[in-house]
C-alpha positions as CSV (number, residue, x, y, z in Angstrom):
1,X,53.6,-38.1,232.5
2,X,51.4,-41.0,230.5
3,X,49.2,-43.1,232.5
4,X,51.4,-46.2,231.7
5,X,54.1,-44.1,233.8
6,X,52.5,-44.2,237.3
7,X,51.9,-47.8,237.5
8,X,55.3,-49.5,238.9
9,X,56.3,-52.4,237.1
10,X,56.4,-56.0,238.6
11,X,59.8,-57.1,239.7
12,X,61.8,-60.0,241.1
13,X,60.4,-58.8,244.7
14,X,57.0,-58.0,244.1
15,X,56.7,-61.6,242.1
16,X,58.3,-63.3,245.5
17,X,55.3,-61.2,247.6
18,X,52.2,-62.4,245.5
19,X,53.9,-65.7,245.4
20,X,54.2,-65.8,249.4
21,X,50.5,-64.7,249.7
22,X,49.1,-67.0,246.7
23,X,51.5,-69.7,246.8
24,X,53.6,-70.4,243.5
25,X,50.9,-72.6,241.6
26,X,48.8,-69.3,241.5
27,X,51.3,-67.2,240.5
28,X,51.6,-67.8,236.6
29,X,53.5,-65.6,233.9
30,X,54.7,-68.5,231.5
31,X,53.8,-67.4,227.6
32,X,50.5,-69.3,227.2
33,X,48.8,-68.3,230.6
34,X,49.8,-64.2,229.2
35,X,48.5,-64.8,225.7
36,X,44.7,-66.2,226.8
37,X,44.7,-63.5,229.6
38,X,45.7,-60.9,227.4
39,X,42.0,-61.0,225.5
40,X,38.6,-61.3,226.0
41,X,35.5,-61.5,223.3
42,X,35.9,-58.1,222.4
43,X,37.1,-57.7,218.5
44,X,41.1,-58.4,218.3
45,X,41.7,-56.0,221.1
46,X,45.0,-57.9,222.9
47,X,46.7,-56.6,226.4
48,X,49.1,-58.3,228.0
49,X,49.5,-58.5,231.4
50,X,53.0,-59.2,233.4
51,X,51.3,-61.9,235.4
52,X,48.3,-63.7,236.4
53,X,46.8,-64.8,240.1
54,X,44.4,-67.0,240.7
55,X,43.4,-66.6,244.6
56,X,41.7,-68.7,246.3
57,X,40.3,-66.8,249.2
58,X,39.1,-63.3,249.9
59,X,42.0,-62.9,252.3
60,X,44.8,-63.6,249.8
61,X,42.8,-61.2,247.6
62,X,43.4,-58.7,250.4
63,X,46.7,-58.9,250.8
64,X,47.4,-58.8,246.9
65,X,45.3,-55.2,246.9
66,X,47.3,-53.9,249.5
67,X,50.8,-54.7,247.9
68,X,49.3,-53.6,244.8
69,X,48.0,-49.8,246.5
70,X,51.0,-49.4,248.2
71,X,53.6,-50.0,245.0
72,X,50.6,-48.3,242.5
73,X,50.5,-51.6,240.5
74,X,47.4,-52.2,238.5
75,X,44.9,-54.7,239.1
76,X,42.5,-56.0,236.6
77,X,39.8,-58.5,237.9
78,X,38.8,-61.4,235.3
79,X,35.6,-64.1,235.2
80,X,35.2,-65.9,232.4
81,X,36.3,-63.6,229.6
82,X,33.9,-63.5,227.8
83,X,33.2,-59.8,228.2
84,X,31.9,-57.6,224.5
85,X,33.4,-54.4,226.1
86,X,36.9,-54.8,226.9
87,X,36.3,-54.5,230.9
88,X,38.6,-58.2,231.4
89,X,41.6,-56.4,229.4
90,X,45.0,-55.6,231.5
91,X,45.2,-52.5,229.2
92,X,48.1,-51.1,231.9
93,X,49.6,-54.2,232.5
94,X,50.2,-55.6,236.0
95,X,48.1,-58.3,237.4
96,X,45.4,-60.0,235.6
97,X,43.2,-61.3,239.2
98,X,41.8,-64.4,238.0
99,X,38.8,-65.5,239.9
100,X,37.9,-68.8,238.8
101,X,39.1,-70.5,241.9
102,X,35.9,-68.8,243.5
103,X,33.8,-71.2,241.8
104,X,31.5,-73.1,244.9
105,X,27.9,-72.4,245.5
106,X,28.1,-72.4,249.0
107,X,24.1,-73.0,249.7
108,X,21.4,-72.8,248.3
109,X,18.8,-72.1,251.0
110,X,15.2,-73.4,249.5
111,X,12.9,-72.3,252.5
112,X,14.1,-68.6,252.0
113,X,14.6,-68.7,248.2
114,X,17.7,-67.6,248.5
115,X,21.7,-68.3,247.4
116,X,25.1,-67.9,248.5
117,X,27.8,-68.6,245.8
118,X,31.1,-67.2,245.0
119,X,32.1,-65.0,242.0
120,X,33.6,-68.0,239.5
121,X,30.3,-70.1,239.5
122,X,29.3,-70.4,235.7
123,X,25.7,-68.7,235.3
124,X,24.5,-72.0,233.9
125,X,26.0,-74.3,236.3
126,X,24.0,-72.0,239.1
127,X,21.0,-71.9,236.9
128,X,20.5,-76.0,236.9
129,X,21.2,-76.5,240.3
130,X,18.9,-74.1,241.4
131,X,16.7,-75.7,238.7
132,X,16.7,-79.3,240.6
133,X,15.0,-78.0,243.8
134,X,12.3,-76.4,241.7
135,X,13.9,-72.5,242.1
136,X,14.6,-70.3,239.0
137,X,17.6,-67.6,238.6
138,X,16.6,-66.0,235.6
139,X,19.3,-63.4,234.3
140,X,20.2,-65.5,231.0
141,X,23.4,-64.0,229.0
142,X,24.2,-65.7,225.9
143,X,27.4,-67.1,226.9
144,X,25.6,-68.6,230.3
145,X,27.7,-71.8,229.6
146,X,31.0,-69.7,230.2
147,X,30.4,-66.8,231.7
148,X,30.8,-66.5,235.4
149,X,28.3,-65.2,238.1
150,X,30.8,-62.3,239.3
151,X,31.1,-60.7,235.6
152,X,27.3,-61.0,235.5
153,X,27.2,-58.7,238.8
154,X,30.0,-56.5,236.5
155,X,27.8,-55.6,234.1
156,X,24.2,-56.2,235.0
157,X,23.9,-58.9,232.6
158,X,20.0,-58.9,231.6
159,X,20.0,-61.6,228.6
160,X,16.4,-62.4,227.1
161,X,14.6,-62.8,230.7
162,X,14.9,-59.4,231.6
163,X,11.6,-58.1,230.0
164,X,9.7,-60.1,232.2
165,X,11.9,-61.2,235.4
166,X,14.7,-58.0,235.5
167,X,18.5,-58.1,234.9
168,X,21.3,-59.3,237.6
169,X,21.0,-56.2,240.2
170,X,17.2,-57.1,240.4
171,X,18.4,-60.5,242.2
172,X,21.5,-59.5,244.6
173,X,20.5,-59.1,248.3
174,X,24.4,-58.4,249.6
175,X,27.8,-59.2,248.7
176,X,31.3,-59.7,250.4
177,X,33.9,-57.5,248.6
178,X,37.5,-56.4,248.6
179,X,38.0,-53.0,248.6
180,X,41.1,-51.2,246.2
181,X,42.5,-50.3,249.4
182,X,42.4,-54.2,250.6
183,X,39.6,-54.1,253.5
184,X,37.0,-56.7,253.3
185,X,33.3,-55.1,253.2
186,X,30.0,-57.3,253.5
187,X,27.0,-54.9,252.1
188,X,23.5,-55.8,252.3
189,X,22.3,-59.2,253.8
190,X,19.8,-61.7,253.9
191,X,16.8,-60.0,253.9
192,X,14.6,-58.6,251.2
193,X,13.9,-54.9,252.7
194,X,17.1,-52.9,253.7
195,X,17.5,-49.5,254.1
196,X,20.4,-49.2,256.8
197,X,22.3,-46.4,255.2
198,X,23.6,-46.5,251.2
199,X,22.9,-49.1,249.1
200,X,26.8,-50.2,248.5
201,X,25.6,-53.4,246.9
202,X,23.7,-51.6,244.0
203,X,26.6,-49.4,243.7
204,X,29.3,-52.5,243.7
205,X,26.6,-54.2,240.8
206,X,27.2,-52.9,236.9
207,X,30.3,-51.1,238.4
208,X,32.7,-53.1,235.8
209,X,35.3,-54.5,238.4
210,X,36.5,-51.1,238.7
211,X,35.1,-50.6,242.6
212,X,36.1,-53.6,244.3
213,X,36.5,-57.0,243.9
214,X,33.3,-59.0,244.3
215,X,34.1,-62.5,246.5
216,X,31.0,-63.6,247.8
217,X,27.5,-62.5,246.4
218,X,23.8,-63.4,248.0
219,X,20.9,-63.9,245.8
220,X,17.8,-64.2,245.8
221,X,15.7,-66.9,243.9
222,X,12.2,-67.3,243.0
223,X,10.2,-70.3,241.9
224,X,10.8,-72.5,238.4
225,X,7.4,-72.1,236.0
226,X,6.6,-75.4,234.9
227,X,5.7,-74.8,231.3
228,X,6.7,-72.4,228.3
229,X,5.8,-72.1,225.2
230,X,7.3,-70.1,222.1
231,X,6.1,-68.7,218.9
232,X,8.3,-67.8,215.7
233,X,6.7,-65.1,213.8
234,X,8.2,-64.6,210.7
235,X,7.3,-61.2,208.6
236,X,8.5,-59.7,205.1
237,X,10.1,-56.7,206.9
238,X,11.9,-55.7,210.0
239,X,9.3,-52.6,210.7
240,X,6.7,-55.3,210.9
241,X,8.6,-57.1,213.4
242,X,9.4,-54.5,216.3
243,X,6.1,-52.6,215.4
244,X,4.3,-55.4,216.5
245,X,6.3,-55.9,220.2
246,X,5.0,-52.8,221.8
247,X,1.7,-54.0,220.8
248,X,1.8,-57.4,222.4
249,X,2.3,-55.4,225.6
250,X,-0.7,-52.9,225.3
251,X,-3.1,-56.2,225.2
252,X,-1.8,-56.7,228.7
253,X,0.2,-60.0,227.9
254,X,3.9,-60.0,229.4
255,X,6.5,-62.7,227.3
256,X,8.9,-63.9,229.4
257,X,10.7,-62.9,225.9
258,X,10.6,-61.8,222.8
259,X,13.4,-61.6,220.9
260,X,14.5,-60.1,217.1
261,X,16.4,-61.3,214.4
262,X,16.5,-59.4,211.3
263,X,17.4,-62.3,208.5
264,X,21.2,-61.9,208.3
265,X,21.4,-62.7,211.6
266,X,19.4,-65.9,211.0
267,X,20.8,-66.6,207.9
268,X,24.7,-66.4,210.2
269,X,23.6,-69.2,212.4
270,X,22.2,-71.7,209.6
271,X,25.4,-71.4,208.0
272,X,27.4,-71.7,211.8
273,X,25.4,-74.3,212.8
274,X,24.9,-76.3,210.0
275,X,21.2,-76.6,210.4
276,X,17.9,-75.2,208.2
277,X,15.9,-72.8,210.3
278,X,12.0,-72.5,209.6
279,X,11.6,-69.6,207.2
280,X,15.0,-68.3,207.2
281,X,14.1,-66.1,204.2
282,X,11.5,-63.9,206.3
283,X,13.0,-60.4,206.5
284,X,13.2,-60.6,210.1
285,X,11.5,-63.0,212.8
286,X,10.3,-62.7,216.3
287,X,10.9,-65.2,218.6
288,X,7.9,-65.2,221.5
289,X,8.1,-67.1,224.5
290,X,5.5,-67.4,227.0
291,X,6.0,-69.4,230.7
292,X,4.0,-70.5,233.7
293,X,2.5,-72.9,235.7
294,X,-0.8,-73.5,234.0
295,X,-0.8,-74.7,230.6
296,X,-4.1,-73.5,229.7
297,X,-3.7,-69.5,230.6
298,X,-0.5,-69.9,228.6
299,X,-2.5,-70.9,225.6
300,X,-4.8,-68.0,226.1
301,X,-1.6,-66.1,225.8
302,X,-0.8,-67.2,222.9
303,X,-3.7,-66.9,220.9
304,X,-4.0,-63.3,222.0
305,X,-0.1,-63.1,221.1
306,X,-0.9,-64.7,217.4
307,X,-4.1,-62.4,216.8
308,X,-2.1,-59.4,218.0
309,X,0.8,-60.1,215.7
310,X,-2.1,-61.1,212.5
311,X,-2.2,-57.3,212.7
312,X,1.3,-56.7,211.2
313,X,0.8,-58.9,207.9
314,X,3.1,-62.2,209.1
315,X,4.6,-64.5,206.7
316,X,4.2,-67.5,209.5
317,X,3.7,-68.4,212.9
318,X,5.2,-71.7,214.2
319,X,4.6,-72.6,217.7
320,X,7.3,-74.9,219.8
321,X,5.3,-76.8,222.5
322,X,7.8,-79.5,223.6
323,X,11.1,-79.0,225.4
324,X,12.5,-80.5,222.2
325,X,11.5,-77.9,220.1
326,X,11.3,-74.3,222.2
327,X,15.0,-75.6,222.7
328,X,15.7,-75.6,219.0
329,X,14.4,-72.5,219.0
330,X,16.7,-71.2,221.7
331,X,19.7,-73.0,219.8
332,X,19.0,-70.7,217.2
333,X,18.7,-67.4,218.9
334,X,22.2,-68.0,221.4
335,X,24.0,-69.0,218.4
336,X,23.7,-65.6,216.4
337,X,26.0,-63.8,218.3
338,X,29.0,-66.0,217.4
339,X,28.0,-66.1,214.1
340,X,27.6,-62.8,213.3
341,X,31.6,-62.0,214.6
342,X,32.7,-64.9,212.7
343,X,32.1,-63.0,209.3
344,X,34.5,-60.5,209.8
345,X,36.4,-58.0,211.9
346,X,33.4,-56.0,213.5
347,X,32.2,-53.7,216.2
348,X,29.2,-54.6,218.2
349,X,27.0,-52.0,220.2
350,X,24.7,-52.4,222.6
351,X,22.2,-50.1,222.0
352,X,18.9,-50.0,224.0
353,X,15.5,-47.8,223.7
354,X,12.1,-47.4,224.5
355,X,10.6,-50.9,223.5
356,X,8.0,-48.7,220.9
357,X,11.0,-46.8,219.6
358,X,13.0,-49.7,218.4
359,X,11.8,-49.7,214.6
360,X,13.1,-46.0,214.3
361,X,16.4,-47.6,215.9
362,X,16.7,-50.3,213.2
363,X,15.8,-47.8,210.8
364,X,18.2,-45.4,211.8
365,X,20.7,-47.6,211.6
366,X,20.4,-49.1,208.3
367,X,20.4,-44.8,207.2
368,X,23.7,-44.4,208.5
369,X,25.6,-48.0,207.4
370,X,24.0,-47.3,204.5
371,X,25.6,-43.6,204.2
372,X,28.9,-44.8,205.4
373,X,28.7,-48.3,202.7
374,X,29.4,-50.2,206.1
375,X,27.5,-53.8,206.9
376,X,25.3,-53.7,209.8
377,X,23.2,-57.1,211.3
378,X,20.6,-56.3,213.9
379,X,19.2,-58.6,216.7
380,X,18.6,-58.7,220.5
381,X,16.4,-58.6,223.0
382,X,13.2,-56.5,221.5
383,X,11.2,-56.9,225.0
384,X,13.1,-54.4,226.6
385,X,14.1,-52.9,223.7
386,X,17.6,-53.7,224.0
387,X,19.6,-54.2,220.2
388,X,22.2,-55.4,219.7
389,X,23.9,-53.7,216.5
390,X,27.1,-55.2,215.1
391,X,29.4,-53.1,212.3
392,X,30.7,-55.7,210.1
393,X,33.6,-54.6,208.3
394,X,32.5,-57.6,205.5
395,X,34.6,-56.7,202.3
396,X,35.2,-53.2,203.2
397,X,38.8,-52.0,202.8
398,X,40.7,-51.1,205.4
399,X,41.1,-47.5,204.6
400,X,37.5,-47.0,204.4
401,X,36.6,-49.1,207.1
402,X,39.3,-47.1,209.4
403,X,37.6,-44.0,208.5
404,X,34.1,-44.6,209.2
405,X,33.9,-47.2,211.9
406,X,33.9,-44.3,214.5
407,X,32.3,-41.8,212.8
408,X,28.9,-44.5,212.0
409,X,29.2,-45.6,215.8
410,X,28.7,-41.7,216.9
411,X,25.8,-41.1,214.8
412,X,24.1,-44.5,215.7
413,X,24.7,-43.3,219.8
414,X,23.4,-40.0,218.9
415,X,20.3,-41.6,217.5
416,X,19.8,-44.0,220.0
417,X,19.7,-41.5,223.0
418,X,17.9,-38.9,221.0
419,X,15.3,-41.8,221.1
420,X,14.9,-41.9,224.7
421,X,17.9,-44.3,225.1
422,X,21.5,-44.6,225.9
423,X,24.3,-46.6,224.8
424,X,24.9,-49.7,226.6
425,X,22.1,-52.1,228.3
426,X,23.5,-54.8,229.3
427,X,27.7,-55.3,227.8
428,X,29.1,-52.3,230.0
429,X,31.1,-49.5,228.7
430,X,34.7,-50.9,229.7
431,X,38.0,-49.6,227.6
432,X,36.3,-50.2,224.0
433,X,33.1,-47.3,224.3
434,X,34.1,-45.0,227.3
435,X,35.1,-42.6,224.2
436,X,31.5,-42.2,223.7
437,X,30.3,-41.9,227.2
438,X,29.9,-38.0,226.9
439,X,27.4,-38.5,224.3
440,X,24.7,-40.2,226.6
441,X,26.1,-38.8,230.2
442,X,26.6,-35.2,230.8
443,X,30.0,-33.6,232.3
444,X,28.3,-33.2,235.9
445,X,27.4,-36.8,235.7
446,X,30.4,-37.9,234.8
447,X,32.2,-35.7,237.4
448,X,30.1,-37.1,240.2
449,X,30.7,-40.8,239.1
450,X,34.8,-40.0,239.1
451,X,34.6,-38.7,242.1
452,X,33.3,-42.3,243.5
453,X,35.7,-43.9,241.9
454,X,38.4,-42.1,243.6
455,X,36.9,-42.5,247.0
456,X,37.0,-45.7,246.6
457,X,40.2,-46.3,244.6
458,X,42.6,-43.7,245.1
459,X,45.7,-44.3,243.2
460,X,43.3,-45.8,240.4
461,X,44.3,-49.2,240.6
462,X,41.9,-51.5,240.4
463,X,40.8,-52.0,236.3
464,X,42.0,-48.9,235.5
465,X,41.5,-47.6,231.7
466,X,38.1,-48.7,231.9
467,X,34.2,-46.2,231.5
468,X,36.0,-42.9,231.9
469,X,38.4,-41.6,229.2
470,X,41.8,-40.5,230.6
């Protein structure tokens, strides 16, 4: 029996159910609903599923996982799609669980520094509110403008922040959650030191959807600096570049980011965004931003950040003072990843190392593209070492391309965690890499983390197809 064969397909009396418990307006299966739920931003991966729900309450969402458990009907929790892994995609079918009717911040508690919001808040829309009573939320994906809080806590989104503030788990105190089975759990709370039995919430965070279903989530904030600052540093070659991050760290200076970008990847967004970038014939650049609240120890950071990076022959260093300009800057570095995709059919990996390792990464990987006559344009956040390393298929045929692709992606995961690293940092594994899971987790890890899954999800309902292979 396939997989596909134990789920039950939706009928005329199952539809009438979900409608009864969501209400007919939220129950939608009409061809163009099914076609944009059917993707996500991963490649041309496409999955249909037989309808979509958009709750409104964790109650409703309840009810819709116990009809769901008791006919073995699967359930795939969405945010905003814009997921690089697959983890959004009804690959079974069933019900796509829509959550952006979850989208209220339901307070924002200043005296504590804290939050409460629901799951369908768009990470920017949280990030300037926050931002207008002086507190700072600083997990930073790309696609902040879309993406919603809940698929943040999915993956552990990090985003260019994370080398000096953390990644999403470092800022969830607790979270209310529906369980695969349909009971309504509250982990953690509202205080910053908890240690009253298992720490469910860290579990439930990074998880891909695949645990429960996240409906209320409680952060915690911290205050807004009041100044940055950013440096490009341009250099002839990419070892220059990521040989010179680690160093910036051993003078005792922490960036609140430093990003790469190897010059394809700059040259992508001048051409995407219409617009000449400052020396966007440099091999590869580093973009350096520094923040704080006193404008003269961030200049003493970044003269020692300028005479630390003199050391690793620079083409130019540019410094963005005004808002104006550090958010040119920032234009530039957020716009790379949809330019990159929009060359070709391509694979992106998510690669991340030991921050002094990353220029025997990049190295390593142009070795293997280069063996395999495949396209590869590096960039990402070089702080925490964390590269991001898309396959372009560019003018490849499709014959060659077909018989590479995977072969190339093995070799570059093999490299990356005989580096000291592993395979995803921050876009999750989901339906598109759980192939190559084995190659960074051994067979008793794996075991251990299937064996959560099914205490929590028995019939392997909720997102099923996703991190483990079948």
């Amino acid at each position: 029996m396939t997989n596909t064969e134990i789920y039950t397909k939706l009928d005329n009396s199952i539809i009438e159910k979900l409608t009864a418990i969501c209400g007919k307006e939220n129950v939608l299966s009409d061809e163009d609903t099914i076609k944009i739920f059917s993707e996500d931003e991963t490649e041309d991966l496409s999955f249909p599923p037989e309808v979509v729900i958009k709750p409104v309450n964790a109650k409703q969402i309840s009810d819709i996982l116990k009809l769901a458990n008791e006919h073995k009907i699967p359930v795939t929790p969405r945010g905003g799609g814009t997921g690089l892994s697959g983890g959004a995609l009804t690959v079974y079918g069933g019900i796509c669980l829509s959550m952006e009717k979850f989208n209220k911040i339901l307070e924002i508690d200043e005296k504590n520094f804290q939050a409460v919001v629901e799951p369908g808040v768009i990470t920017q829309t949280f990030q300037e509110e926050v931002e207008k009573l002086g507190l700072f939320y600083p997990p930073d994906p790309a696609s902040r403008g879309s993406c919603f809080l809940g698929g943040n806590l999915a993956e552990c989104s990090g985003g260019p922040r994370a080398v000096k503030y953390g990644v999403t788990k470092d800022y969830v105190l607790g979270l209310e959650a529906v369980l695969p089975t349909g009971e309504i759990i509250q982990t953690g709370g509202r205080v910053l030191k908890n240690v009253t039995g298992y720490n469910l919430t860290q579990l439930m965070i990074g998880s891909e959807g695949t645990l429960a279903v996240i409906t209320k989530i409680i952060f915690r904030l911290i205050p807004l600096p009041k100044f940055k600052k950013v440096i490009l540093a341009a250099f002839n070659t990419f070892e220059d570049a990521t040989d010179a991050v680690a160093k910036i760290f051993q003078n005792g200076i922490t960036p609140s980011a430093i990003e790469f970008m190897e010059k394809a990847a700059v040259k992508a967004a001048e051409e995407r965004q219409n617009k000449k970038f400052p020396n966007s014939e440099a091999g590869a650049q580093l973009f350096i931003e520094v923040d704080g609240n006193y404008p003269e120890l961030l200049d003493k950071d970044i003269e020692k950040i300028a005479e630390v990076v003199s050391e690793f022959n620079p083409l130019d260093l540019l410094l963005a003072e005004d808002q104006q300009k550090v958010e040119d800057v920032w234009a530039l570095r957020r716009g790379i990843g949809e330019a990159v995709k929009s060359i070709s059919a391509y694979k992106e990996e998510d690669t991340v190392v030991p921050r002094a390792n990353m220029t025997k990464l990049v190295k390593g990987v142009k070795e293997i593209s280069g063996k395999y006559g495949i396209t590869t344009i590096c960039y990402g956040h070089s702080g925490d070492g964390n590269i991001h390393v898309n396959i372009l298929k560019d003018k490849l045929d499709d014959e060659t391309w077909e018989k590479n692709i995977d072969k190339a992606i093995r070799e570059i995961f093999e490299l990356t965690v005989s580096l000291g690293g592993t395979i995803s940092g921050e876009h999750g594994i989901g339906y598109s890499q759980k192939s190559y899971l084995p190659i960074a987790l051994s067979k008793a890890e794996l075991d251990i983390m299937k064996k959560i899954k099914k205490t929590f999800d028995p019939n392997n309902i909720l997102n099923p197809g996703k991190i483990f292979t079948d």
